[in-house]
C-alpha positions, -999 to 999 in steps of 0.1 A, spaced: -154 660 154 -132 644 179 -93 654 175 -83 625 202 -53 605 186 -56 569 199 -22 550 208 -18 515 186 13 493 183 29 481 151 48 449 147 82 468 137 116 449 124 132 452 152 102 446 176 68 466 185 64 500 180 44 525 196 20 547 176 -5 576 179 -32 572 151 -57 596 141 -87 582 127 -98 604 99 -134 599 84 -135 596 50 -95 605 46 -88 628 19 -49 606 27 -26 594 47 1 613 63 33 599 83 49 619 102 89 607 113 101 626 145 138 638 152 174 626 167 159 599 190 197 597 204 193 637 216 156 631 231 136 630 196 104 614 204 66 617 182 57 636 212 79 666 199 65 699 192 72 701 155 63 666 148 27 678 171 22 707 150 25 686 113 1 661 127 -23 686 137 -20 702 104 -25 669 87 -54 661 104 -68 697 100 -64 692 66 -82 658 64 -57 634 67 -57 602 85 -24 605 106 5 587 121 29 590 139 54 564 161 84 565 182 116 541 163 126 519 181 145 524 215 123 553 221 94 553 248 78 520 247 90 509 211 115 478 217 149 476 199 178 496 204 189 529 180 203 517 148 209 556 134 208 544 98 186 521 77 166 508 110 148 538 117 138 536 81 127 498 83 103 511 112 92 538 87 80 513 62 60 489 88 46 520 106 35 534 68 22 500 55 1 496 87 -13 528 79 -22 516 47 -40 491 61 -67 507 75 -79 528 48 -63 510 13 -56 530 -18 -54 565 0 -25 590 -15 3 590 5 21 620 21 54 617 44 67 645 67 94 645 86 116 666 111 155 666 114 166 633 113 132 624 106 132 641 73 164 619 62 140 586 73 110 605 52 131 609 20 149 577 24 118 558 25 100 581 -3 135 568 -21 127 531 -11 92 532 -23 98 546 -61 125 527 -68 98 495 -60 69 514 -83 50 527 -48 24 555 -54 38 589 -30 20 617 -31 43 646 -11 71 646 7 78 675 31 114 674 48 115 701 77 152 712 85 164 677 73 198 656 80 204 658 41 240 647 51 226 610 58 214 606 25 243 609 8 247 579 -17 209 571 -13 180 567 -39 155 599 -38 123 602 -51 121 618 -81 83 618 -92 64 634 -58 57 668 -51 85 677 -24 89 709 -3 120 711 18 113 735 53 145 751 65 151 778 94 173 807 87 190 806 119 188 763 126 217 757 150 213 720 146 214 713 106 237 737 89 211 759 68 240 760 37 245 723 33 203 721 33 206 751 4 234 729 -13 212 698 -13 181 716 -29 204 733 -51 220 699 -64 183 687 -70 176 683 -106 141 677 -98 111 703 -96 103 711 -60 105 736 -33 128 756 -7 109 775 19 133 796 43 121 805 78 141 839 86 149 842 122 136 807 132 161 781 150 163 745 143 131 739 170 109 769 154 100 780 187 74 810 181 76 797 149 50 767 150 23 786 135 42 800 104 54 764 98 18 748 102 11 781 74 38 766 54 25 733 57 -10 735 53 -22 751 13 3 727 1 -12 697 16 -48 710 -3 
């Protein structure tokens, strides 16, 4: 089977955005992956955001992930807030498209994991099907005062030792869920999870089954 991701564009809010797809033969779902700070360098391209779509695609899912906009080819400017969100939903219902009625799952890294959970948010407060939602060392702080899905399976990633995204405000947030889901800590792992890839992608994987 080829692994090859082919590059598409998306006809985002705020202009196009750039995309690498994985098509997925008969698609167990769709995953959409949301990549990190794109004002400190966060691209799709990045290493964690590399190793959840392989793990996606290894586990049978038909794959996407994009840069927001201002990043690499995508056009617009950083908004930091409800933009990169906006690009979410496009990127997410152009997924849809090409292989309707598919469960969705959405993963997302640092400031991508606020974007995931605000648009897991977005979509059951408008009755839309989600599957999972994963949030790896997430920017909980951004969603203060925002909708969060209540009804998808959730599993919230965070590294012991992340020198980005304060561990204990990440343990506050879960802790202030009332919700069923889970925490998995990453002892001596920083905010990147270098030598850590393959314990997160063993994270990532059986609950993606």
């Amino acid at each position: 089977m080829l692994k090859r991701e082919n590059p598409i564009t998306i006809q985002g809010p705020a202009g196009v955005l750039e995309g690498l797809h994985f098509e997925q033969p008969q698609a167990r779902g769709l995953a959409l992956i949301c990549h990190p700070n794109p004002v400190k360098g966060g691209t799709m391209l990045n290493k964690v955001v590399s190793t959840l779509q392989r793990t996606a695609r290894d586990a049978g899912y038909d794959t996407l992930r994009f840069n927001f906009r201002g990043v690499g080819a995508s056009a617009g400017s950083h908004d930091m807030q409800m933009g990169e969100v906006e690009d979410a939903e496009a990127a997410l219902a152009w997924l849809r498209e090409q292989q309707p009625g598919l469960p969705v799952t959405l993963l997302g890294f640092s400031f991508g994991g606020f974007v995931a959970a605000a648009l897991a948010g977005r979509m059951e407060a408008r009755g839309e099907p989600l599957d999972r939602l994963f949030m790896v060392a997430p920017a909980v702080s951004r969603l203060d005062g925002l909708p969060q899905a209540e009804r998808c399976a959730l599993t919230i990633i965070q590294p012991d030792d992340d020198e980005v995204i304060d561990p204990a405000t990440v343990h506050a947030f879960s802790a202030a869920l009332t919700r069923p889901h889970e925490l998995l800590k990453v002892a001596e792992c920083g905010h990147f999870f270098h030598g850590k890839l393959v314990e997160l992608k063993e994270l990532v994987a059986p609950r993606l089954d």
